[in-house]
Backbone bond lengths (Angstrom), bond angles and torsions (degrees), N, CA, C in turn:
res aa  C-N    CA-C-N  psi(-1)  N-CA   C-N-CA  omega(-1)  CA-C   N-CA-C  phi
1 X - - - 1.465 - - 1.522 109.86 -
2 X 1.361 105.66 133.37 1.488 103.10 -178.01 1.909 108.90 -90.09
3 X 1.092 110.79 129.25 1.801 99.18 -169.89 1.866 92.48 -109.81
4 X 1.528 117.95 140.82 1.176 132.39 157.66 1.459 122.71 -44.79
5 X 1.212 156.24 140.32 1.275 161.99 -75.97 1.102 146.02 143.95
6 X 1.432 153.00 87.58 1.138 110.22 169.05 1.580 113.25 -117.23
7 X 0.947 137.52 -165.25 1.930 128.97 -171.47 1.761 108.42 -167.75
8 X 1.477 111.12 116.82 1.050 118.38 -170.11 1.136 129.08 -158.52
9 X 1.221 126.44 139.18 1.926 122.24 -144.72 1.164 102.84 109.10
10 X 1.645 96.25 -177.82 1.383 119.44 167.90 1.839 110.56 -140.97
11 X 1.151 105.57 173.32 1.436 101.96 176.14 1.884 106.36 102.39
12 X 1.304 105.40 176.74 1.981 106.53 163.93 1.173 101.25 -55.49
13 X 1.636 88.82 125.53 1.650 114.54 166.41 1.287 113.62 -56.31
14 X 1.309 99.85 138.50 2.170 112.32 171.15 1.598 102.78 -130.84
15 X 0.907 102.87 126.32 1.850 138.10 -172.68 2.170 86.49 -81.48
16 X 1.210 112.48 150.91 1.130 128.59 -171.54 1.876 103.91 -150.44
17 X 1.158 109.16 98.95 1.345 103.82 173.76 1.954 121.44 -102.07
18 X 1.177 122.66 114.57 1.932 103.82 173.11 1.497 109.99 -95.74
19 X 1.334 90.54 158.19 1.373 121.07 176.37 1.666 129.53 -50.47
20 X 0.944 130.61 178.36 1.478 145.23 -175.36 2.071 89.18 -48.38
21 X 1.294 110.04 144.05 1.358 130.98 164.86 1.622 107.35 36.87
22 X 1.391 113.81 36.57 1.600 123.63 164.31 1.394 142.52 -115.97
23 X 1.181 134.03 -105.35 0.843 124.17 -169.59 1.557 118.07 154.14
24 X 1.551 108.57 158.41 2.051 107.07 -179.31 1.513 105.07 -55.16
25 X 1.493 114.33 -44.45 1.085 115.66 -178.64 1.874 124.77 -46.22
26 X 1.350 96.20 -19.51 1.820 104.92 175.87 1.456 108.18 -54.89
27 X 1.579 127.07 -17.59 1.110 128.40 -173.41 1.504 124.52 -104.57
28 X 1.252 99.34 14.00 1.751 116.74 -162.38 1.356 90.62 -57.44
29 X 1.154 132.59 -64.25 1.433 139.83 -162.38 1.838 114.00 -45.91
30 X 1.355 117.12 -30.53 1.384 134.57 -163.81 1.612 98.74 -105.96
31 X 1.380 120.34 -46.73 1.367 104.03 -147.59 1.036 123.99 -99.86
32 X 1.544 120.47 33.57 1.275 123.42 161.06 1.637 96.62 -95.95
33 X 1.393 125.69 -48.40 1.091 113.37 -161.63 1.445 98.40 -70.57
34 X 1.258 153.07 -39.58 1.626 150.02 143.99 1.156 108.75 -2.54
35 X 1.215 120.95 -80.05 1.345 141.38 -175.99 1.893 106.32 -48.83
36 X 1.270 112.04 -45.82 1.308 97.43 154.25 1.391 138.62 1.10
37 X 1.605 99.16 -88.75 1.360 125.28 167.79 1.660 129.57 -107.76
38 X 1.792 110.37 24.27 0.849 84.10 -172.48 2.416 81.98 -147.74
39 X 1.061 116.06 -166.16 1.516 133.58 -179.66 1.437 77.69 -113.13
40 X 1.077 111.23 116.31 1.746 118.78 178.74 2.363 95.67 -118.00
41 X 0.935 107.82 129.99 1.300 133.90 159.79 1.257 125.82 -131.66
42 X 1.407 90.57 106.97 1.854 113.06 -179.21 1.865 97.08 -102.55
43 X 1.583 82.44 131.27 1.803 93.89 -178.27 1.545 101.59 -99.63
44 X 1.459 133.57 162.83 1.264 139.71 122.02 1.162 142.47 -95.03
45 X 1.606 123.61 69.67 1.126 157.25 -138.02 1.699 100.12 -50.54
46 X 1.047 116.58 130.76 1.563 125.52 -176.06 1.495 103.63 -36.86
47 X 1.651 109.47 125.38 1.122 111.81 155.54 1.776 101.54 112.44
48 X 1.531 114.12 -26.08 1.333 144.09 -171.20 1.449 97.55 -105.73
49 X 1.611 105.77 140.23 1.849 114.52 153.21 1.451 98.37 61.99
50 X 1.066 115.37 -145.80 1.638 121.03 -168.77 1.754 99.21 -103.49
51 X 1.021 120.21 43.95 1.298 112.33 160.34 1.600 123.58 -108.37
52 X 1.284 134.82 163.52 1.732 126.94 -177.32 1.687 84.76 -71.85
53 X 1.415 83.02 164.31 1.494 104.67 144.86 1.941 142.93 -67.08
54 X 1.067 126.66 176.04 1.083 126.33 -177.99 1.696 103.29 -102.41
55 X 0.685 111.28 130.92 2.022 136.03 158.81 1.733 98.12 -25.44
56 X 0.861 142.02 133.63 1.670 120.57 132.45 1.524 107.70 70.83
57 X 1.429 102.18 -144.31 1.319 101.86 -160.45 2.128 109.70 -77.78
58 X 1.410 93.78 138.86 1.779 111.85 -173.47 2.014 120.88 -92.30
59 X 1.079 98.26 70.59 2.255 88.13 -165.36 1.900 94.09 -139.39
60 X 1.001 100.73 -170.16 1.046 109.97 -161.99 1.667 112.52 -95.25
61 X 1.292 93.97 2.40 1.554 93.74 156.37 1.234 141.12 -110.14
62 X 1.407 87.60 -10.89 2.013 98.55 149.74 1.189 127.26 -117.43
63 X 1.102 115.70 34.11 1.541 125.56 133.64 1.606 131.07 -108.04
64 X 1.273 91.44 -2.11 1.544 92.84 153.67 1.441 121.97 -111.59
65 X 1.356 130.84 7.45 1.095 143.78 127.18 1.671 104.17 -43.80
66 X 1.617 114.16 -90.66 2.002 96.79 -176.14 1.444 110.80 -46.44
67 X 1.143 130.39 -23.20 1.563 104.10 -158.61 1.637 87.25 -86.61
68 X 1.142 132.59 -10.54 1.851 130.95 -169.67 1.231 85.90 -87.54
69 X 1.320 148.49 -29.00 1.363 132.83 -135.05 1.628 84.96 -121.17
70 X 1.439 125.51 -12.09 1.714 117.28 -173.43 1.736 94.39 -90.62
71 X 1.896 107.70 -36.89 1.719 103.38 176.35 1.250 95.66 -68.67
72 X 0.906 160.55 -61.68 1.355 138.72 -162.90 1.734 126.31 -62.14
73 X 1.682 119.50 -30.07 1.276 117.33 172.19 1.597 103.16 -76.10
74 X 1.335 116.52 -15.52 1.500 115.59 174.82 1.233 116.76 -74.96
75 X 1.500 112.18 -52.36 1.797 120.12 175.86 1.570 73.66 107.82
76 X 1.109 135.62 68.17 1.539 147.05 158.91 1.375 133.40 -124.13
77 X 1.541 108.85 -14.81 1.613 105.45 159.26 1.241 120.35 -32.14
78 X 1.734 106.30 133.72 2.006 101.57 169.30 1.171 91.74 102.45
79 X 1.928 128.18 1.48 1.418 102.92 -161.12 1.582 99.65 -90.08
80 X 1.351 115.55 157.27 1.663 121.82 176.08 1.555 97.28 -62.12
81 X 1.620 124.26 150.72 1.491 120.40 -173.20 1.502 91.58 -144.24
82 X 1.578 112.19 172.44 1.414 124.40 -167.47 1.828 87.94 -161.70
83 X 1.293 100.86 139.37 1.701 123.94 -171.77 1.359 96.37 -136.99
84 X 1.485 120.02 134.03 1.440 125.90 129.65 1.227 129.38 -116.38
85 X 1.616 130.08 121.29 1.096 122.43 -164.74 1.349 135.95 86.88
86 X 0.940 138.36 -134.14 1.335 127.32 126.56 1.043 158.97 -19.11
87 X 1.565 99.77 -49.07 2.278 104.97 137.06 0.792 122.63 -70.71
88 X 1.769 128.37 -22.24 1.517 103.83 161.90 1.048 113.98 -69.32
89 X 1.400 134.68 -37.44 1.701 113.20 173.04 1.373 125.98 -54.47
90 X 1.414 117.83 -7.34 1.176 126.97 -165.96 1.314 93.09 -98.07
91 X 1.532 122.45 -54.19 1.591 129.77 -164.36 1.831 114.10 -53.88
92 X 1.718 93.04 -38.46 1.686 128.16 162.01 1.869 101.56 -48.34
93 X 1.069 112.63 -76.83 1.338 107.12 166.71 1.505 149.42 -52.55
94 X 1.309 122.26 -0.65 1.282 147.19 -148.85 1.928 73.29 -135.02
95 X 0.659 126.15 -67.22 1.839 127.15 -147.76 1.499 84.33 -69.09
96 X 1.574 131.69 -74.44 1.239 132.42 168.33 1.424 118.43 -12.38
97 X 1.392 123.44 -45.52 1.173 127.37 -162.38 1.763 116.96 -81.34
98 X 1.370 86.87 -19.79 1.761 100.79 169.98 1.691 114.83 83.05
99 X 1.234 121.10 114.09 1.510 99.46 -175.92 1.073 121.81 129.63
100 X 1.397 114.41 -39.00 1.577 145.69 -134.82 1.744 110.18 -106.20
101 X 1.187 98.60 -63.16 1.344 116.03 -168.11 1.735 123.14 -115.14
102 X 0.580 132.04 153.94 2.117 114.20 163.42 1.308 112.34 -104.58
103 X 1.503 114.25 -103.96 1.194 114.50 154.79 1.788 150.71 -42.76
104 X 1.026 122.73 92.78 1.730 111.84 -146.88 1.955 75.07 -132.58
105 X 1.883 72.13 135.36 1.931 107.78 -178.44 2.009 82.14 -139.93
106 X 1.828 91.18 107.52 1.464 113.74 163.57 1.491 109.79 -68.85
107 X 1.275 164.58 90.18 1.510 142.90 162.09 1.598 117.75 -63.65
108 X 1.463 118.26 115.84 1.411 104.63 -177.26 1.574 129.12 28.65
109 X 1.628 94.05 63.95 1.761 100.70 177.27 1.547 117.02 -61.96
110 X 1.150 121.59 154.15 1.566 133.31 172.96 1.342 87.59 -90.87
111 X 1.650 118.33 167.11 1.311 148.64 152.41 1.776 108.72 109.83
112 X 1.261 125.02 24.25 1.054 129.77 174.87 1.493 108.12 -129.13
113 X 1.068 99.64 51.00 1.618 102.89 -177.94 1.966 94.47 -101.82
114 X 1.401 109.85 159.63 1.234 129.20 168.66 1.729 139.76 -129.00
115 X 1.575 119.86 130.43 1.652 89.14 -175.52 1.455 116.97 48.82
116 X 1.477 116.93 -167.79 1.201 110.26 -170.42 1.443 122.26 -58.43
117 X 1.486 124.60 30.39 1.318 106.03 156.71 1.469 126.35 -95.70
118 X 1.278 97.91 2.26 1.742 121.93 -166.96 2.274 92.59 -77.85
119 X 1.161 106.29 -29.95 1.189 116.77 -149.90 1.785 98.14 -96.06
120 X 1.604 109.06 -41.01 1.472 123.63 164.20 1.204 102.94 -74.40
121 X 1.098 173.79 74.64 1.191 164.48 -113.47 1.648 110.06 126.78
122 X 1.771 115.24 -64.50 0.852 98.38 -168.13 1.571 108.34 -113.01
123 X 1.584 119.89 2.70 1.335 124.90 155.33 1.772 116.41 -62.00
124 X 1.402 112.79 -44.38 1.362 112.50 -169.39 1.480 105.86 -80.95
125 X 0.882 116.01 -31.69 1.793 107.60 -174.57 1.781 88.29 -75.70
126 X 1.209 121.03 -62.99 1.462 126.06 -159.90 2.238 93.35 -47.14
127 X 1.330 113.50 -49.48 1.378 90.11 -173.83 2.149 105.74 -98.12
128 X 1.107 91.41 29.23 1.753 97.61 169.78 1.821 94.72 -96.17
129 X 1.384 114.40 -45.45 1.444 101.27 -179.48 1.630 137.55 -77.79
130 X 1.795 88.87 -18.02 1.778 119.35 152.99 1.342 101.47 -46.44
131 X 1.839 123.37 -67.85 1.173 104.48 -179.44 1.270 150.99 -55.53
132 X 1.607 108.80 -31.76 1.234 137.15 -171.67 1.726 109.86 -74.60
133 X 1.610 108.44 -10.91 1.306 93.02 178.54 1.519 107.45 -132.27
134 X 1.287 111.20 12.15 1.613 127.11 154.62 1.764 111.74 -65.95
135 X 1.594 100.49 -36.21 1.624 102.88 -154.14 1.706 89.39 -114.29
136 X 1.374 135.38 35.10 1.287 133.28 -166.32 1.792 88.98 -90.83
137 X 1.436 120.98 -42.22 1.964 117.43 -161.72 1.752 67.09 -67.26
138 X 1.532 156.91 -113.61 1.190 166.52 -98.33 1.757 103.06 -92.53
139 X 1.149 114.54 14.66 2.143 100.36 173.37 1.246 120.67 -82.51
140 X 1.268 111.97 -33.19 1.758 113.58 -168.39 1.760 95.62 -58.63
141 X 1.770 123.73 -62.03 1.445 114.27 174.04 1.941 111.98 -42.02
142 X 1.207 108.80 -50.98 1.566 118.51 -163.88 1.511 89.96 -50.85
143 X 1.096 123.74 -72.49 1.531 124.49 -156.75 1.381 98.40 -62.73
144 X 1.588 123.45 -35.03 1.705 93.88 -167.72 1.778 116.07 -91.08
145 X 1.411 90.70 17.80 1.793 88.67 167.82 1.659 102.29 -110.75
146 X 1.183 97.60 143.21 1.550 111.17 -165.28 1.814 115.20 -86.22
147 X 1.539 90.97 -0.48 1.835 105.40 160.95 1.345 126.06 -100.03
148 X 1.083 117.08 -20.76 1.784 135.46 -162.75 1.872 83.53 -107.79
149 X 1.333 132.14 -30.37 1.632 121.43 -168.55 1.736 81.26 -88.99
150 X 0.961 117.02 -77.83 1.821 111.25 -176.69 1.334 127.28 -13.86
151 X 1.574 86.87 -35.55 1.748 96.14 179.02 1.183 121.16 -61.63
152 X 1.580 104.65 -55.52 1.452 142.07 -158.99 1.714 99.96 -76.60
153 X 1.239 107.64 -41.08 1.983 99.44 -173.84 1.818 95.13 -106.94
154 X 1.618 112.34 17.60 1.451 94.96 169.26 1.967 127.65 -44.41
155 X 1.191 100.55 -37.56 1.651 104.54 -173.60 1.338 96.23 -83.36
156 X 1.254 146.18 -19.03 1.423 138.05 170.08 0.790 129.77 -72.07
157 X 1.466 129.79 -45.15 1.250 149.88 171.13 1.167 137.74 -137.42
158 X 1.604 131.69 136.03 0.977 148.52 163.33 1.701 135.49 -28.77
159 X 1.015 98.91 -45.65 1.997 104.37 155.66 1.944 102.15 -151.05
160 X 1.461 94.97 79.43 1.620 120.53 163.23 1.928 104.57 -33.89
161 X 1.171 105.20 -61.26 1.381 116.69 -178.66 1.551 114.08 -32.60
162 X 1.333 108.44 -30.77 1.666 96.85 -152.61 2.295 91.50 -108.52
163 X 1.716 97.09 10.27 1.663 92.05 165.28 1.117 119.19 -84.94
164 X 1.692 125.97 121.64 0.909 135.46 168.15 1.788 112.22 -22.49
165 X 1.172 111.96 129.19 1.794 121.51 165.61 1.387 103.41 -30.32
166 X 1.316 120.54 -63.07 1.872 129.92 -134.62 1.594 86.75 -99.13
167 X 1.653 132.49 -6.26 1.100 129.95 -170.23 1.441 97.12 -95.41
168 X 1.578 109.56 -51.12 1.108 125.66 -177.90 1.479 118.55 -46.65
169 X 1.042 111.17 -50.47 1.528 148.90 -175.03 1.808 101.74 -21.54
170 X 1.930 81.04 -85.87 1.333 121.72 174.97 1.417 110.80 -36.92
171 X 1.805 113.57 -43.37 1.557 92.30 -152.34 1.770 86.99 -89.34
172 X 1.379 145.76 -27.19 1.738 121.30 161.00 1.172 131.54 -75.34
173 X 1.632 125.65 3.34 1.068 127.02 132.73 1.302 132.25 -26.08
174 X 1.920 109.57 -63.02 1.251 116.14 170.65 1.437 127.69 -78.80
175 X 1.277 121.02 -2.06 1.803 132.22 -133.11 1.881 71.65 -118.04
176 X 1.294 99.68 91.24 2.062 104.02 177.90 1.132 97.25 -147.37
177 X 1.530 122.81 147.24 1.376 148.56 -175.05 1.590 103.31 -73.66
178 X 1.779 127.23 47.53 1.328 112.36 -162.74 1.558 97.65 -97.30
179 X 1.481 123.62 -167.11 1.355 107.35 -146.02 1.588 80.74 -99.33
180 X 1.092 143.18 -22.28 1.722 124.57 166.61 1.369 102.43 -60.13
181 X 1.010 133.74 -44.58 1.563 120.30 -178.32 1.374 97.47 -79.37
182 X 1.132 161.57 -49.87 1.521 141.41 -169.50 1.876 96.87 -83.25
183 X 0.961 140.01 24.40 1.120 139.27 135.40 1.267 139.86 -120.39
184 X 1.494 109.87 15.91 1.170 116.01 172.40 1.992 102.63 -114.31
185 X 1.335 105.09 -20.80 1.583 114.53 -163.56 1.669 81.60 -78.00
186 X 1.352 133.06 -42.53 1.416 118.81 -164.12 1.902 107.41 -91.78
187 X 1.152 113.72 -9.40 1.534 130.71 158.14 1.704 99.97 -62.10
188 X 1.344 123.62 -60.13 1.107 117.94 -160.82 1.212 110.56 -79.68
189 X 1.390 120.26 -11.11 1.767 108.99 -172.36 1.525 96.20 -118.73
190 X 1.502 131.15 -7.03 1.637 106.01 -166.13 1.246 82.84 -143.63
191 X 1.710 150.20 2.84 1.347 153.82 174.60 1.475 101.63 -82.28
192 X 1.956 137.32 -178.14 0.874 120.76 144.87 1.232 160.67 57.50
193 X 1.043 136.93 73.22 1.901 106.98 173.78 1.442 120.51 -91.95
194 X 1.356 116.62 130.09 1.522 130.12 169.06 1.547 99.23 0.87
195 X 0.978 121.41 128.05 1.809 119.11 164.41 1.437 99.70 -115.85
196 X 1.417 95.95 136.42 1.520 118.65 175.25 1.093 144.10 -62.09
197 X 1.241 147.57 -155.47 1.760 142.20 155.09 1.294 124.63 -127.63
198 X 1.188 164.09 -175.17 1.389 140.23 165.78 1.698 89.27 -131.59
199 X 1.221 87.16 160.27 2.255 115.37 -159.47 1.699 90.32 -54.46
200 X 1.154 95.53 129.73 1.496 109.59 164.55 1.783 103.57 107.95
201 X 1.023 125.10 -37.57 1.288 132.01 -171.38 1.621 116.64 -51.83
202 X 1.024 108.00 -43.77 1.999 121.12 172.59 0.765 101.12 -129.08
203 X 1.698 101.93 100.08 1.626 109.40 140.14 1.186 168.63 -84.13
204 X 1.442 93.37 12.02 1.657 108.22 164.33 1.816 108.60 -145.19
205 X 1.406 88.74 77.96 2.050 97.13 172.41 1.416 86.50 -123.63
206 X 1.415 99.33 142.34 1.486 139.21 143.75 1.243 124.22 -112.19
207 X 1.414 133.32 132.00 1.457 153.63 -173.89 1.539 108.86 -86.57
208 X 1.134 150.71 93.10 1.591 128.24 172.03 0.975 112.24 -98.30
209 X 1.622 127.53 148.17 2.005 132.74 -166.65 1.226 81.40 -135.03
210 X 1.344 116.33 163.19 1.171 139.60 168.12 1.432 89.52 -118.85
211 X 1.589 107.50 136.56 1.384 118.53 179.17 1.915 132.67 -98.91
212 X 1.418 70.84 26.21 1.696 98.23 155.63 1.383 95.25 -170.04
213 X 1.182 119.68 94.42 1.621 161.57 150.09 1.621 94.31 -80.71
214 X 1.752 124.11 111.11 1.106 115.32 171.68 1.838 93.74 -97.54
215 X 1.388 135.19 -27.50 1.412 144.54 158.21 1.105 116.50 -5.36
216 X 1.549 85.64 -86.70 1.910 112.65 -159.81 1.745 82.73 -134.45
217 X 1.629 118.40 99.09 1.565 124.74 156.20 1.319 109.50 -34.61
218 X 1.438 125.31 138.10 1.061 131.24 150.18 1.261 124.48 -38.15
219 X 1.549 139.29 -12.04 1.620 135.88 175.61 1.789 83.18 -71.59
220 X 0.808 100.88 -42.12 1.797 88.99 -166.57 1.490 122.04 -42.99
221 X 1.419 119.95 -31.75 1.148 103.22 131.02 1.698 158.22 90.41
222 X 1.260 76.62 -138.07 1.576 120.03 -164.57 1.519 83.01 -88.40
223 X 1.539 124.33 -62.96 1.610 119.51 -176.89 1.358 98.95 -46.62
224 X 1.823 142.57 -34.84 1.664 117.88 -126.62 1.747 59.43 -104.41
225 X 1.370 142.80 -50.17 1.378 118.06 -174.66 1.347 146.28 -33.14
226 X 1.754 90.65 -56.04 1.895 106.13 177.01 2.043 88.27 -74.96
227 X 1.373 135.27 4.42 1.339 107.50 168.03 1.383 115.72 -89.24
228 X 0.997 92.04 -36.41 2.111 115.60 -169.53 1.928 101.79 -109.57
229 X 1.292 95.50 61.96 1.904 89.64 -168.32 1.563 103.31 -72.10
230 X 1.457 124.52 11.25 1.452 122.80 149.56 1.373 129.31 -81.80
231 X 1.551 110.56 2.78 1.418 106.71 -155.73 1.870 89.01 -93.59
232 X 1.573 104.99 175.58 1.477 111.13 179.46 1.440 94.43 -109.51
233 X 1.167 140.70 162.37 1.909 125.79 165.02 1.740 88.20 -113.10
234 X 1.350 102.62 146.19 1.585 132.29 176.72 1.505 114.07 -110.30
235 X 0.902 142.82 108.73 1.677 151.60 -166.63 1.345 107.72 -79.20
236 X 1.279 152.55 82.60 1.732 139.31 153.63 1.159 93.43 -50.92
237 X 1.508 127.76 132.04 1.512 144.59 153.79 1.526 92.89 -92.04
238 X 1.614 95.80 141.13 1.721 108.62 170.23 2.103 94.23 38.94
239 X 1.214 82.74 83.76 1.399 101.21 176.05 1.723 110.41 -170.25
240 X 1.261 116.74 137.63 1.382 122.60 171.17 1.463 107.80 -95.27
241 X 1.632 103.82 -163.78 1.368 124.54 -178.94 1.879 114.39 -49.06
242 X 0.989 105.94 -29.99 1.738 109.51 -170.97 1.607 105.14 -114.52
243 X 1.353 120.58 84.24 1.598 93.20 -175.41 1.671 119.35 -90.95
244 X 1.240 124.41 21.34 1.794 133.66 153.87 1.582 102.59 -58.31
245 X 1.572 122.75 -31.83 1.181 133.72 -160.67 1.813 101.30 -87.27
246 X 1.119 99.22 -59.40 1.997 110.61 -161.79 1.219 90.05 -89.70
247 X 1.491 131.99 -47.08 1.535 121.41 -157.72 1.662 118.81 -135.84
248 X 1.917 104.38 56.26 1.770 120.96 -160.91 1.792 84.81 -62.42
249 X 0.471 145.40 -44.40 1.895 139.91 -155.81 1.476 97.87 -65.08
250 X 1.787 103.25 -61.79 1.952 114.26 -163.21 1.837 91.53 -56.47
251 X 1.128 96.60 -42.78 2.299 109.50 -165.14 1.567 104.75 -48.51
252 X 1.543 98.75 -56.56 1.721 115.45 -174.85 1.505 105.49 -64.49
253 X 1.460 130.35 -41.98 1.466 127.72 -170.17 1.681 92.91 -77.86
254 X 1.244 110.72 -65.45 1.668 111.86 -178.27 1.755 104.49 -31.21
255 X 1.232 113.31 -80.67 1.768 120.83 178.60 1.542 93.51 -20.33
256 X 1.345 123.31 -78.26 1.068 129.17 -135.75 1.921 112.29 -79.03
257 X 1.443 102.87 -19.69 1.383 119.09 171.07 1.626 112.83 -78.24
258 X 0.994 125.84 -45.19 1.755 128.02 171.35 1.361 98.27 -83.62
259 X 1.196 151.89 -16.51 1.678 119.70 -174.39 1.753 96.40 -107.52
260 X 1.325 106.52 6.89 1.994 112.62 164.61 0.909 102.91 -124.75
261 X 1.716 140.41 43.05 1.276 134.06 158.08 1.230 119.05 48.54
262 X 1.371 114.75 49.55 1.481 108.71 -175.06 1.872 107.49 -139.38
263 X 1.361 102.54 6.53 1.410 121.11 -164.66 1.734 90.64 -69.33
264 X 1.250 96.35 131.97 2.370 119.69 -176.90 1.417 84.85 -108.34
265 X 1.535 126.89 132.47 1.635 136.18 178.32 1.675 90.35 -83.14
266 X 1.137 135.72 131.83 1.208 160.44 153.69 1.995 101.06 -42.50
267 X 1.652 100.26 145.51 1.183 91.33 -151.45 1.598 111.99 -85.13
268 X 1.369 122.41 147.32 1.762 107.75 179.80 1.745 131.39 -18.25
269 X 1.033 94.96 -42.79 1.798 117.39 178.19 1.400 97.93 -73.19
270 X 1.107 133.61 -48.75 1.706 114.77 179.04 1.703 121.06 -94.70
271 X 2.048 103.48 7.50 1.200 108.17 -177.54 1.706 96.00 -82.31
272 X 1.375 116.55 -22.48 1.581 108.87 -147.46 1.408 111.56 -92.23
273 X 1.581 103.19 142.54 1.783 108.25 -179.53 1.302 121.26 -79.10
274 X 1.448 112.10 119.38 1.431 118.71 -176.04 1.505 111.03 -67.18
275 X 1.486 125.71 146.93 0.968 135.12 157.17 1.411 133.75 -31.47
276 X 1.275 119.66 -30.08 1.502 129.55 156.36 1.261 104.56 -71.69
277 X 1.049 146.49 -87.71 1.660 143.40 143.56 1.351 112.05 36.54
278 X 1.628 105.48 -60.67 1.611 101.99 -161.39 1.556 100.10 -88.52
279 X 1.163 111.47 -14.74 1.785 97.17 -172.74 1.423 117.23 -110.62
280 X 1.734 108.95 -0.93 1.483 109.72 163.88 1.688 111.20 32.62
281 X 1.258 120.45 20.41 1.693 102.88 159.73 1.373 120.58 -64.14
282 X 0.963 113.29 -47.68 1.827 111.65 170.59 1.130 132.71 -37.99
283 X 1.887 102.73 -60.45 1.453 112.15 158.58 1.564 130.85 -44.70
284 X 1.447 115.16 -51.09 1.268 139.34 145.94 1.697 119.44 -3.73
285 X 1.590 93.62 -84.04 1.340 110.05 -175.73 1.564 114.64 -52.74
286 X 1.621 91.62 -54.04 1.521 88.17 -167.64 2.041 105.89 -77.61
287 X 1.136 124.19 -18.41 1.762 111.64 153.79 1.463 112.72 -49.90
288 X 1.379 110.81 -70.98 1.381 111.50 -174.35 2.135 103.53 -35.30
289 X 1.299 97.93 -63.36 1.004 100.67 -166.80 1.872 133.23 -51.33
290 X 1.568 95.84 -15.61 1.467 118.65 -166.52 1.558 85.06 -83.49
291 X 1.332 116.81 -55.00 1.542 131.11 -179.52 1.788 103.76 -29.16
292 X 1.317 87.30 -86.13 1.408 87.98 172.72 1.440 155.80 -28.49
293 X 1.583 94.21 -39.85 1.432 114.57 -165.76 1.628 105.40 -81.04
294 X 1.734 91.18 -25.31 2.025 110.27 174.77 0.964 127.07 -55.66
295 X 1.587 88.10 -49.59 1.858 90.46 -179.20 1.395 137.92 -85.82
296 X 1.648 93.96 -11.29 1.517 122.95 -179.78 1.635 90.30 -80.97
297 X 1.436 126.66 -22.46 1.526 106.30 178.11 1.537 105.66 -103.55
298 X 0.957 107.44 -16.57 1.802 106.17 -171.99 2.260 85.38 -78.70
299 X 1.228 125.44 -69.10 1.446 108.83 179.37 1.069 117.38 -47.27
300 X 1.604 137.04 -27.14 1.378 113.32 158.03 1.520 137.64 -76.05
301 X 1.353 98.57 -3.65 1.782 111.76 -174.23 1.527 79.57 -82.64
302 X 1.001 130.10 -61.39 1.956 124.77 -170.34 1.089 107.72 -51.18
303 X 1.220 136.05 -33.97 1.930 139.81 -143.10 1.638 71.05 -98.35
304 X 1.175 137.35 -80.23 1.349 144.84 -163.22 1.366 104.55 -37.28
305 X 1.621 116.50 -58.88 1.462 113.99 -166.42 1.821 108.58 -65.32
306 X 1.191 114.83 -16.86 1.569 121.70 -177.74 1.611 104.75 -85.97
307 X 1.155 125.04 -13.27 1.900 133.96 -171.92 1.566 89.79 -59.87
């Protein structure tokens, strides 16, 4: 399979994976300054961006099958990699597999959800992409007002307001109910569970959460630790689900500090999950609630336009 691409810089190659219903473009914000100092390769993971689809069955173990099989027609095995979301579960999977990857920085991985988070998880994304392609004739206005985008990337992020329009733009452009994403979103929440590594196996992963993750809560965690008990965890403060998005400076120094061996573990006191943290009802409510309030206005903008 040939996968879409683009590659830029110079220096050791860094692998760039995005998340559920995105795209290379998720990295616009980072990857010039990457590319800086580094051979930057941004994928569009089968099924995503301008790449085909996958054959048959859609999860995270056959797409890390193509993405092993694109480092290898490249001569890229060993390459350092970076996940958010969904590529980090993927980036998580690729490192596990041994061989694959070197350096691997998870960003707020999926697949450590529990009980009813399995159920928040895959209701809210499933009617976040309902929305996104109800309100596709009306986004270009939505995104460039900085109240109507807040609304819209409330469950993503932590201060929506301050994403660029044309960034914004792009990422519900791609964020559509197509049949790789409705077969990979029900792979990821009712397929599988994340499989682990045992101590010693990866030696240079770091985990990063954003500590208001309305996605994947920060209790989650504590599970991606006891899975990956090599990994270090990295804290985004005032950061959501995507931190290339809320926190491109902390993302670019972080990347660039673990794949040059130079990454300092953050100290116990700023490793630990606060009690608000673990029970994300707040966060919760008010996603669910943003959800809602969208679609109840996007079906009346249609019901109206048909009067």
């Amino acid at each position: 399979m040939s996968l879409n691409y683009v590659r830029r810089g110079s220096g050791k190659p860094l692998l760039l994976l995005h998340g559920l219903g995105s795209s290379l473009k998720a990295w616009d914000l980072i990857l010039d300054e990457l590319a800086a100092q580094r051979d930057v390769i941004a994928l569009d993971l089968p099924g995503f961006g301008q790449s085909p689809a996958l054959l048959g069955e859609v999860s995270i173990p056959t797409l890390a099958d193509a993405v092993t099989d694109f480092l290898t027609q490249h001569q890229l095995l060993g390459i350092d990699a970076v996940g958010n979301s969904m590529g980090a579960r993927l980036v998580l999977e690729l490192a596990r597999r041994g061989q694959v990857v070197g350096a691997a920085i998870s960003l707020d991985p999926g697949g450590f959800w529990q009980g009813w988070q399995v159920a928040y998880f895959y209701q809210s994304v499933r009617l976040s992409a309902q929305l996104s392609s109800l309100i596709q004739p009306i986004l270009p206005p939505l995104v460039s007002n900085p109240v109507s985008r807040t609304l819209l990337f409330a469950q993503f992020s932590a201060h929506p307001w301050t994403i660029p329009a044309g960034v914004a733009l792009n990422e519900f452009r791609e964020f559509l109910p197509t049949p790789s994403f409705t077969k990979l979103l029900d792979s990821l929440a009712h397929g599988p569970p994340q499989q682990g590594a045992p101590i010693g196996s990866i030696p240079n992963l770091v985990i990063g959460w954003g500590r208001q993750d309305r996605i994947c809560p920060p209790s989650q965690a504590k599970r991606a630790l006891a899975l990956f008990p090599d990994a270090q965890l990295h804290w985004f403060s005032n950061c959501g689900h995507v931190p290339q998005l809320d926190a491109p400076a902390e993302t670019v120094a972080l990347i660039l500090a673990v794949t040059e061996g130079r990454y300092e573990p953050q100290t116990p006191d700023s490793t630990s999950v606060k009690e608000s943290e673990v029970t994300g009802n707040v966060f919760i409510s008010v996603g669910v609630g943003m959800l809602l309030v969208g679609l109840f206005l996007t079906f009346g903008l249609k019901r109206k336009s048909h009067i």
